[in-house]
FIVEX-518131 format. One record per residue (C-alpha): x negated, y, z negated. Coordinates in nm, 4 decimals. Layout:
<recs>
X,Y,Z
...
</recs>
This chain:
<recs>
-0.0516,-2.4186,-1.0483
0.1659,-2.7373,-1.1618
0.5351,-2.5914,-1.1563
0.8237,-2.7898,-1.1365
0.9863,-2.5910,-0.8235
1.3237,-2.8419,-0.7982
1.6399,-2.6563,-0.8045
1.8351,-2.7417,-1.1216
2.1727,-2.5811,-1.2556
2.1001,-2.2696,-1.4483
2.1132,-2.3477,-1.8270
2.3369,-2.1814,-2.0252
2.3740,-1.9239,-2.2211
2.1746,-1.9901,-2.5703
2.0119,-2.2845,-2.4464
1.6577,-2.3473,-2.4408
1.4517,-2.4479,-2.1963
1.1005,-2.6641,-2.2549
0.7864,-2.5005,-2.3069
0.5247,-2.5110,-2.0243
0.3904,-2.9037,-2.0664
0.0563,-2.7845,-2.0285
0.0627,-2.5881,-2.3890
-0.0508,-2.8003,-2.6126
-0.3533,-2.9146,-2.3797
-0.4107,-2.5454,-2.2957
-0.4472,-2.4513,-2.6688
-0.6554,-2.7211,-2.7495
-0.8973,-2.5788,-2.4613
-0.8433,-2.2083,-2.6767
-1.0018,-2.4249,-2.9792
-1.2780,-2.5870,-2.8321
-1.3709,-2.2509,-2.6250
-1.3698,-2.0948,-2.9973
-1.5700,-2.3702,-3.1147
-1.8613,-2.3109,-2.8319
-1.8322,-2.0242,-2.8979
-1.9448,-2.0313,-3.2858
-2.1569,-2.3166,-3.2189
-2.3633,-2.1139,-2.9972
-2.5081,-1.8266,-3.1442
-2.8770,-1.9281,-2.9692
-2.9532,-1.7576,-2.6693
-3.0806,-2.0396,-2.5165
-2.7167,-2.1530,-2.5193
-2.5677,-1.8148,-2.4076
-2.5671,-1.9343,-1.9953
-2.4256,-2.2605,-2.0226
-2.1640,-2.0748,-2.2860
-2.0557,-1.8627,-2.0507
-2.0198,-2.0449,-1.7392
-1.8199,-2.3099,-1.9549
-1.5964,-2.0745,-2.1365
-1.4857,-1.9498,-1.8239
-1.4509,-2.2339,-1.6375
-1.1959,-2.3356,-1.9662
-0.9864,-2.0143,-1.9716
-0.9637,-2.0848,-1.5913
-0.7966,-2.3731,-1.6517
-0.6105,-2.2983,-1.9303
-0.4420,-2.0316,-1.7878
-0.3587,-2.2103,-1.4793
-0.1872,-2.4874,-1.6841
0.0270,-2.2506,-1.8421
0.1925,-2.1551,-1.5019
0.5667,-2.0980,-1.6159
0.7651,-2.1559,-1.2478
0.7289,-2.0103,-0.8728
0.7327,-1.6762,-0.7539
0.7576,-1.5136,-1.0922
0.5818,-1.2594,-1.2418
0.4854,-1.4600,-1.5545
0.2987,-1.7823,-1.3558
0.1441,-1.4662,-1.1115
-0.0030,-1.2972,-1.4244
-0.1417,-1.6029,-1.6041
-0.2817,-1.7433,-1.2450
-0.4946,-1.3902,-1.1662
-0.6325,-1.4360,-1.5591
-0.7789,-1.7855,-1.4506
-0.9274,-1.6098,-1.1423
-1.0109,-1.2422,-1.2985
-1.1214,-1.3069,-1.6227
-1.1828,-1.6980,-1.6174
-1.3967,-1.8350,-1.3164
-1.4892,-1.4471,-1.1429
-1.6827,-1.4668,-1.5139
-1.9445,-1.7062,-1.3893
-2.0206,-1.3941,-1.1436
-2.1792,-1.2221,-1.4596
-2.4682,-1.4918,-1.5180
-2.8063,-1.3140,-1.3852
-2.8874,-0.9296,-1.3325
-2.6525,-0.6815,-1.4004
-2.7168,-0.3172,-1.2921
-2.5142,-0.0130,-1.3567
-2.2183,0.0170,-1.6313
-2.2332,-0.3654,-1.6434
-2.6179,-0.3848,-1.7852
-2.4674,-0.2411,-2.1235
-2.2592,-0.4966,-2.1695
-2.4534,-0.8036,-2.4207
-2.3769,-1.1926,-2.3418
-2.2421,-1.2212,-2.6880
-1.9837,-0.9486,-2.6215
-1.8875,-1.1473,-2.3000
-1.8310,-1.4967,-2.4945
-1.6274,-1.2289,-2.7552
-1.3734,-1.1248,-2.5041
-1.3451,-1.4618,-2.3419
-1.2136,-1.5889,-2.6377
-1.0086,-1.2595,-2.7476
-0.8282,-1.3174,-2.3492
-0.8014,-1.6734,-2.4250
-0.5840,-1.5561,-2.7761
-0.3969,-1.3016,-2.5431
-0.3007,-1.5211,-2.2953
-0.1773,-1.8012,-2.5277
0.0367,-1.5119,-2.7500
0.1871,-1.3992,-2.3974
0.2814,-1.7608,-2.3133
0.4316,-1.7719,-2.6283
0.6226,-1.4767,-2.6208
0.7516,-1.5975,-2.2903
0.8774,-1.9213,-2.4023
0.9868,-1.8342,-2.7271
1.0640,-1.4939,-2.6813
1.4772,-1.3440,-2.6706
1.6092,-1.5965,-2.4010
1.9340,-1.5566,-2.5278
1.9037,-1.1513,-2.4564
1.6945,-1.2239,-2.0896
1.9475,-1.4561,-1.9827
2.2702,-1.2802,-2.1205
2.1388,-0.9005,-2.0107
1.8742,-0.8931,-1.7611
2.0208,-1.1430,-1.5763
2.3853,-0.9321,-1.5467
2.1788,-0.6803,-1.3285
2.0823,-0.9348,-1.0445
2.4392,-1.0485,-1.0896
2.6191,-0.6350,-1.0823
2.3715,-0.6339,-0.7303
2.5018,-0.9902,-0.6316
2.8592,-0.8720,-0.6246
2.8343,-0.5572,-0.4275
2.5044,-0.6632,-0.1675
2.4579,-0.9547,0.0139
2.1358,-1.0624,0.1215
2.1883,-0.9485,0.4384
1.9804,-0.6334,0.5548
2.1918,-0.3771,0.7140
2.0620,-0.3688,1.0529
1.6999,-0.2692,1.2675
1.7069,0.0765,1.2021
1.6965,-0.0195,0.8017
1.2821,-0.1528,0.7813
1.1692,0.1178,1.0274
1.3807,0.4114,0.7846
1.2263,0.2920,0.4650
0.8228,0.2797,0.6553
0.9089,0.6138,0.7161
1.0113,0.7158,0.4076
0.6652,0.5506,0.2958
0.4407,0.6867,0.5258
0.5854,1.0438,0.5197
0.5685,1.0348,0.1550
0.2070,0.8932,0.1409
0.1136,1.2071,0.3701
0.2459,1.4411,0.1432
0.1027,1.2790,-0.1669
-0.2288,1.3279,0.0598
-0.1411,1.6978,0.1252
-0.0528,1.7847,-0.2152
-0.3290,1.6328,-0.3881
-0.6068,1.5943,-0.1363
-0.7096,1.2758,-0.1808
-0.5450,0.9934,0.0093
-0.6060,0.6547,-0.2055
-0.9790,0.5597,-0.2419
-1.0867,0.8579,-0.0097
-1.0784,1.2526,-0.0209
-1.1560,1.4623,-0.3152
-1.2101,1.2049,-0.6184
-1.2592,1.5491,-0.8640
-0.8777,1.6321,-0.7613
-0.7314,1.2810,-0.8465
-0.8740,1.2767,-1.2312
-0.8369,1.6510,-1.3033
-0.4995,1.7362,-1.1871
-0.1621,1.6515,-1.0543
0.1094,1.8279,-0.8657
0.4504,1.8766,-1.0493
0.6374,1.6824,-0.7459
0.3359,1.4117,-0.7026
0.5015,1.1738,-0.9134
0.8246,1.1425,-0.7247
0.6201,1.1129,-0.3880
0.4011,0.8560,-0.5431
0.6753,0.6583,-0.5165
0.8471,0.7083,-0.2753
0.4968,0.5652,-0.0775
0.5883,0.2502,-0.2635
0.8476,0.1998,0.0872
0.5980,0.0828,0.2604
0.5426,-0.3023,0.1548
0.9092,-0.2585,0.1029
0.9916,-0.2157,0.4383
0.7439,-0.4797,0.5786
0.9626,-0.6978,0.3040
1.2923,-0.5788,0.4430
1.1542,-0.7103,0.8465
1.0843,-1.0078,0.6867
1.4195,-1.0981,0.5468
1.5898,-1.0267,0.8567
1.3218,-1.1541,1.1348
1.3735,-1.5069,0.9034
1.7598,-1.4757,0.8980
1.8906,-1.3587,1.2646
1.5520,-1.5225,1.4264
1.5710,-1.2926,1.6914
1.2599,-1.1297,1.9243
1.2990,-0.8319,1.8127
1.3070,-0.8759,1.4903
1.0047,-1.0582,1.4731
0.8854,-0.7979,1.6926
0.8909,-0.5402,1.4171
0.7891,-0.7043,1.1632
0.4594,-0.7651,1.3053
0.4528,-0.3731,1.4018
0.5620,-0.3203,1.0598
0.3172,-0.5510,0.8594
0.0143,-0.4553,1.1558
0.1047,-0.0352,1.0087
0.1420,-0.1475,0.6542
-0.2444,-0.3026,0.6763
-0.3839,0.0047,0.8935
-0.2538,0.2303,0.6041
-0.3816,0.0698,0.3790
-0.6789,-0.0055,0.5218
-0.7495,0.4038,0.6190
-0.6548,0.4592,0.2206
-0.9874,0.2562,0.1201
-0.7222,0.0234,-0.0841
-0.7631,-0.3800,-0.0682
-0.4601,-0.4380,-0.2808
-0.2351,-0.3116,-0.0324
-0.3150,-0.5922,0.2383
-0.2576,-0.8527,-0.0871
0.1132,-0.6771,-0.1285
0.1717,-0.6669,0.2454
0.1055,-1.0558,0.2873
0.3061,-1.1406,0.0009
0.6044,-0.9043,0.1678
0.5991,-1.1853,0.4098
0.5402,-1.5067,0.2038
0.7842,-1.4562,-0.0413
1.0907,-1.3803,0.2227
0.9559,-1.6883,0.3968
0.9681,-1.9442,0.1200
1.3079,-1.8490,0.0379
1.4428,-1.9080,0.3674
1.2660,-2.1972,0.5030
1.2411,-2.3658,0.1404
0.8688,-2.4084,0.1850
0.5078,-2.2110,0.1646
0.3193,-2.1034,0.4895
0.0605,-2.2697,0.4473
-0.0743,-2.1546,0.7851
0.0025,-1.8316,0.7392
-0.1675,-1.7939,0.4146
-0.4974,-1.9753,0.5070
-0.5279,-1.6859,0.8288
-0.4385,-1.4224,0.5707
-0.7110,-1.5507,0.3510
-0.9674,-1.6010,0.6577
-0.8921,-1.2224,0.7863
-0.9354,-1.1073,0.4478
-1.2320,-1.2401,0.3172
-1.3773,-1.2013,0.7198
-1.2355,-0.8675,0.8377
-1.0473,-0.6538,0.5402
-1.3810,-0.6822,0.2932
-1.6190,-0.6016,0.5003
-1.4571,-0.2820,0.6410
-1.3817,-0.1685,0.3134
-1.7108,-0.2156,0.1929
-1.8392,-0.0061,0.4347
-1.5451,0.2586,0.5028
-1.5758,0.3461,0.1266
-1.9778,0.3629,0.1556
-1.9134,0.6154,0.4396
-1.6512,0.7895,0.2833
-1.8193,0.8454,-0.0373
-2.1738,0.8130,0.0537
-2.4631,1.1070,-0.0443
-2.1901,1.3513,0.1084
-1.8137,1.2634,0.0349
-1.6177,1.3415,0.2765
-1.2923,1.4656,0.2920
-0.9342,1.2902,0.3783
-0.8936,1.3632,0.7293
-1.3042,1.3328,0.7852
-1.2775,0.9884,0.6058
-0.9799,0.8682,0.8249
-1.1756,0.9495,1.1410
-1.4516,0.7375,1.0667
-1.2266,0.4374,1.0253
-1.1853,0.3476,1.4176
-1.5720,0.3125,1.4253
-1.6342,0.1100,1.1216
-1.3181,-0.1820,1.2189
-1.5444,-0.2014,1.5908
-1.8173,-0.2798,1.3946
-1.7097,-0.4935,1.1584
-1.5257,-0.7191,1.4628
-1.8283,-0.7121,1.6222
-2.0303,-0.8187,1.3565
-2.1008,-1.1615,1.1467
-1.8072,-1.3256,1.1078
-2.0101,-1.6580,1.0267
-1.9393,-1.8980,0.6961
-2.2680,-1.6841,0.5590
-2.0928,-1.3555,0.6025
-1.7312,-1.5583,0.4256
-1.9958,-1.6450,0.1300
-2.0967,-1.2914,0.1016
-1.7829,-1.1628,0.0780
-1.6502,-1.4188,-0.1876
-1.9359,-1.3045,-0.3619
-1.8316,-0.9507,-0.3472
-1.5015,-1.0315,-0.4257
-1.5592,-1.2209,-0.7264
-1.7605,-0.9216,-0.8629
-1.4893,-0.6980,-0.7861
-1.2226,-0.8868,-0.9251
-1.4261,-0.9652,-1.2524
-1.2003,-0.8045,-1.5424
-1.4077,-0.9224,-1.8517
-1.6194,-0.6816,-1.8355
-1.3330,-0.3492,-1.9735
-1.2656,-0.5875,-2.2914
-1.6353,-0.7190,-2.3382
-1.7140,-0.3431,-2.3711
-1.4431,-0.2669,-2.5947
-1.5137,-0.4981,-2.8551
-1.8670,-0.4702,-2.8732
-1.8571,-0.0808,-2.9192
-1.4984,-0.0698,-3.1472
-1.5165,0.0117,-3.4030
-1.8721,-0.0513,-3.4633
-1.9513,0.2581,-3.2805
-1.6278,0.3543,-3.1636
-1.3395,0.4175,-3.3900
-1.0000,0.2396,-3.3096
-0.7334,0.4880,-3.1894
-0.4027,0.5552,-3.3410
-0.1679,0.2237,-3.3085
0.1233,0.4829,-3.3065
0.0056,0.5612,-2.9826
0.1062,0.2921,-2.8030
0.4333,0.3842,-2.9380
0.4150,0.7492,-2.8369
0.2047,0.7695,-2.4754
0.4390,0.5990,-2.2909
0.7466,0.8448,-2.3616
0.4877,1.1156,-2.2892
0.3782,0.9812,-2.0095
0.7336,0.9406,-1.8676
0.8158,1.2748,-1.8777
0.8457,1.4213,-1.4953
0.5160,1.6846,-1.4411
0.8140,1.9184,-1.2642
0.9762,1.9245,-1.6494
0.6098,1.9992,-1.8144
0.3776,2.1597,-1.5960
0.1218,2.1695,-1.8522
0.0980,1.7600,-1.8904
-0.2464,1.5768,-1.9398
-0.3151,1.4076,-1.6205
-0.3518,1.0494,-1.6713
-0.6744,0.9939,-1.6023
-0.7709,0.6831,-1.8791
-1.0138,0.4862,-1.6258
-1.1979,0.7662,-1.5478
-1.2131,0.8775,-1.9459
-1.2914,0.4955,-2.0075
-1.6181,0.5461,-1.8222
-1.7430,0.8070,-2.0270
-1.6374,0.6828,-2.3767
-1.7983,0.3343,-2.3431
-2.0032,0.3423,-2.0678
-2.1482,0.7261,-2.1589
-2.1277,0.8001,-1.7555
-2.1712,1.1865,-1.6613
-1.7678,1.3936,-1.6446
-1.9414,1.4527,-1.2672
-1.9023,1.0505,-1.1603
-1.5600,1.0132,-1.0730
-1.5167,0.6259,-1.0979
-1.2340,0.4993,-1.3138
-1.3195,0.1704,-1.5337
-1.0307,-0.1042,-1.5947
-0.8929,-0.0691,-1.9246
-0.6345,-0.3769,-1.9020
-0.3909,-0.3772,-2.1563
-0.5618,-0.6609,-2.3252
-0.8715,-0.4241,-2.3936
-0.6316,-0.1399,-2.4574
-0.4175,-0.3152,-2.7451
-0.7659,-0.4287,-2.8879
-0.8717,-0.0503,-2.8838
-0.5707,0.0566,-3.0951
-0.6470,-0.1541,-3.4055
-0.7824,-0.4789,-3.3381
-0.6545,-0.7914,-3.3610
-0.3200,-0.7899,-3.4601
-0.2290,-0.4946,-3.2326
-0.3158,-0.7635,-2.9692
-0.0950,-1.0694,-3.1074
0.1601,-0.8985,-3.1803
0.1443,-0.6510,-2.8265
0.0908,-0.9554,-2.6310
0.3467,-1.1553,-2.7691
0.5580,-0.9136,-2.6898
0.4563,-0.8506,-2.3596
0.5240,-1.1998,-2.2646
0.9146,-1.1619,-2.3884
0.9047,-0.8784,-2.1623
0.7913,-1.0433,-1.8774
1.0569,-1.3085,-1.9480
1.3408,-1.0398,-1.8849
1.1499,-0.9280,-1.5768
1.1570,-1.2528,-1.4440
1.5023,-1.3432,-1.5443
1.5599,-1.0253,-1.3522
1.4097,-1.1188,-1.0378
1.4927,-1.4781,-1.0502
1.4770,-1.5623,-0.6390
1.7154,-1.9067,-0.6614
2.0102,-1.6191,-0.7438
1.9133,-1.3491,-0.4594
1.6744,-1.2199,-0.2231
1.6712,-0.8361,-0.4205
1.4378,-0.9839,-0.6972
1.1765,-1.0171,-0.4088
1.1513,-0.6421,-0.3952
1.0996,-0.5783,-0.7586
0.8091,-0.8672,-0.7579
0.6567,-0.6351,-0.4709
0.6873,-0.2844,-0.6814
0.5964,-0.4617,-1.0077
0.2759,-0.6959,-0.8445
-0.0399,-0.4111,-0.9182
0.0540,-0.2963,-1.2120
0.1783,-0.5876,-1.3854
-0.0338,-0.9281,-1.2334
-0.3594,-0.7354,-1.1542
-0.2970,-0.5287,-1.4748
-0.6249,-0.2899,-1.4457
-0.4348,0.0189,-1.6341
-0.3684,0.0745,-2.0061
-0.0700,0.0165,-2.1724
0.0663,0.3400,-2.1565
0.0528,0.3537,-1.7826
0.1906,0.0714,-1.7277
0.4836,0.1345,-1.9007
0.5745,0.5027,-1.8116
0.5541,0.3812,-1.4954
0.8187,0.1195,-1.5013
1.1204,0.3587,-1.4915
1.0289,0.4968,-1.1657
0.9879,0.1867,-1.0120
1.3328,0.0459,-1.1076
1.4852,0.3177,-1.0177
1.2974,0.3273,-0.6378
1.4137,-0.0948,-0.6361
1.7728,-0.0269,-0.7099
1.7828,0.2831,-0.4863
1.6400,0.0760,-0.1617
1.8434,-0.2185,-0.2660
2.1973,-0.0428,-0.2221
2.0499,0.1288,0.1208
1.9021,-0.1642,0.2673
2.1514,-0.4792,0.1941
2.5080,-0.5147,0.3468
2.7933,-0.4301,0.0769
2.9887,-0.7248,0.0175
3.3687,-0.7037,0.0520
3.5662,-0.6029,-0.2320
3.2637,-0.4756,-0.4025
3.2576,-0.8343,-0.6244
3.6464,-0.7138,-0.7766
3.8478,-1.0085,-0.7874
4.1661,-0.9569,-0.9680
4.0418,-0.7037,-1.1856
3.7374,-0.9203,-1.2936
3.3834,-0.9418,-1.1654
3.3465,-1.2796,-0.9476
3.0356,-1.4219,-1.0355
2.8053,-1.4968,-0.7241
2.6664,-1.6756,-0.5537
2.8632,-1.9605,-0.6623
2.6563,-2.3037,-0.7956
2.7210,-2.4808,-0.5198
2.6267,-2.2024,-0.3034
2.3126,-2.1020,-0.4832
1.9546,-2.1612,-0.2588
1.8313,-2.5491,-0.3163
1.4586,-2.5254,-0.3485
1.2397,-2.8210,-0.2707
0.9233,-2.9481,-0.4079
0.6443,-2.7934,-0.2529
</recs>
């Protein structure tokens, strides 16, 4: 992604900063995608079309990358992969949910994600700056002045895995299903009144992998190195034994992120192994963990996490040859392929589908929001799994949940302009976000990029999900910021007024990578 990464003073307040210099270029590639795809109404064309389209919104989205380590240039980087090159994965046979979709209806939504991506670019350049910078930035600053970046000592990343794990095994109790595995019926047709509160409190667990990091890079000590490889090692096995691939993704970047800030450069090392044991080790076990877990007999939680022991000594001591790295690239890029939710969408709305209420969008996520424990008779939010049987007519009996993306689900709610305009917004609200989490001004932005990285950059869930579950989430960063980091003397009261920090010449001086 081509980022300018060189510190520079922070501009002020009601000053603008230049758009992305790949804009211009990457709208031009919006036209002439638009173009191909008008041009080409032959079949004979539809292939080539495809492959090409993608291959453009792959590289228009990369050239919009906004700057490093935010959540903006992270979103617009997984479009290039998810719905721009993992397209190409669609050319040939498609079986299951998939075979309904047409090619035309795949050239469709490539351009409607091209539209999307270039109104959320927008919106993040041209969106309220003088709001992101002059609000959302005073909350990094109000944590500035009371925490350093200092973690509070050894016990502090082993207390918040704990809190994680515990909380992850009551989720597991309460609902029984744990992740991927355990009773899928449970997880789409109810919900425990306390479930959302333990939900996440599991979210502790990248957190405190994060939390090792910062130290183990700061004091530099054995045994803080020590446990943060126990740490990260626990984070994966959880994950791993909840069927979840995400969670390895989350756990790697708990370590990355703390690393760049302090040694002012990327691991390159580390994140070609991570890679390498992904694509070699963490695929291939979950490929077949979930096909035992959920094979002609699904088996329950505990039965699931007993088979897991079995399946990693046969995955280590099976292929681990380039052939078996192809494979699984193959896999993934199948996996990851998100075109196929707003493909779907727009070929069967309205035509055959009517849109849904736009004042919905307005009205689910202050539903959703509302604690289970306060209305024990909520819906559950299940919209994946009711995506698959609106508009891909599957059986109420298959519990699989679809990706909606909020893309597909603005599109859903009235077309066209409910996209611009919801995308265009989304982008100034990504702005805040990242003016929020800036890393050059402290190390607690890290942990929100954590929390926020599933829902927001792999962005599978509607919009109403997404956004009822953004309270929670803040609340959980704050909460483990002010138990995890060192108060700083004088709680930030100098005089009567708030000291700014960390002073300019103070702040971290990042190079070009």
């Amino acid at each position: 992604m081509t980022v300018n990464d060189r510190a520079a003073p922070l501009p002020a307040q009601g000053t603008r900063t230049a758009a992305p210099r790949f804009l211009s270029g990457g709208l031009l590639l919006v036209a002439t995608a638009a173009a191909l795809v008008v041009l080409g109404s032959s079949a004979a064309f539809v292939s080539g079309q495809i492959r090409l389209d993608a291959i453009a919104l792959a590289v228009f989205c990369i050239g919009l990358g906004l700057a490093t380590w935010r959540i903006g240039s992270w979103s617009l980087l997984w479009g290039a992969l998810a719905f721009g090159l993992a397209t190409i994965s669609w050319l040939g046979t498609q079986t299951g949910p998939a075979g309904e979709i047409l090619p035309g209806s795949i050239l469709r939504a490539l351009w409607m994600i091209a539209v999307a991506m270039a109104m959320l670019t927008v919106g993040y350049c041209v969106g309220p700056r003088r709001f992101a910078v002059g609000h959302a930035r005073r909350v990094t600053d109000a944590l500035s002045r009371r925490f350093t970046d200092e973690v509070r000592g050894p016990a502090v990343p082993w207390g918040l895995f704990g809190v994680g794990v515990v909380a992850q095994l009551a989720y597991a109790a309460l609902t029984g299903h744990f992740g991927y595995v355990g009773a899928a019926a449970a997880a789409a047709t109810s919900a425990s009144g306390y479930g959302q509160f333990i939900a996440i409190a599991g979210e502790c667990v990248p957190l405190a992998v994060a939390a090792a990091a910062i130290r183990a890079y700061r004091t530099r000590t054995l045994g803080a190195r020590v446990t943060l490889a126990i740490l990260f090692t626990a984070a994966v096995i959880v994950g791993a034994v909840a069927g979840a691939k995400t969670s390895f993704v989350v756990a790697i970047l708990a370590v990355i992120i703390p690393h760049t800030m302090t040694r002012r450069r990327l691991p390159v090392g580390l994140i070609a192994a991570a890679i390498a044991f992904f694509l070699l080790i963490v695929i291939p076990f979950n490929i077949s963990y979930r096909a035992s877990a959920r094979g002609a007999v699904t088996l329950s939680t505990g039965q699931a996490v007993a088979t897991a022991p079995a399946i990693a000594d046969q995955v280590l001591a099976g292929d681990l040859s380039p052939s078996a790295l192809g494979q699984s690239v193959d896999y993934l890029a199948v996996r990851i392929r998100t075109i196929d939710s707003p493909a779907i969408i727009m070929q069967r709305t309205p035509s055959q589908i009517p849109y849904s209420n736009p004042a919905l969008l307005l009205i689910s996520p202050v539903v959703d929001v509302i604690p289970r424990a306060l209305w024990p008779g909520k819906p559950v939010l299940a919209v994946g799994w009711q995506m698959s049987q609106q508009y891909y007519q599957l059986p109420p009996q298959i519990y699989t949940s679809s990706d909606v993306t909020p893309e597909g689900d603005l599109f859903r709610h009235g077309g066209w302009f409910w996209l611009v305009a919801g995308m265009f917004l989304g982008g100034c609200a990504i702005r805040i976000l990242d003016e929020t989490t800036d890393l050059r001004r402290s190390v607690h932005g890290a942990f929100l990029i954590l929390l926020l990285f599933p829902d927001i950059v792999l962005a599978g869930s509607d919009c109403a999900t997404l956004l009822a579950g953004l309270p929670g989430t803040v609340l959980l960063w704050l909460a483990v910021i002010a138990l995890s980091f060192k108060r700083r003397p004088g709680s930030g009261v100098v005089g009567g007024v708030l000291a700014p920090w960390p002073p300019a010449h103070n702040r971290p001086q990042w190079r070009r990578w």
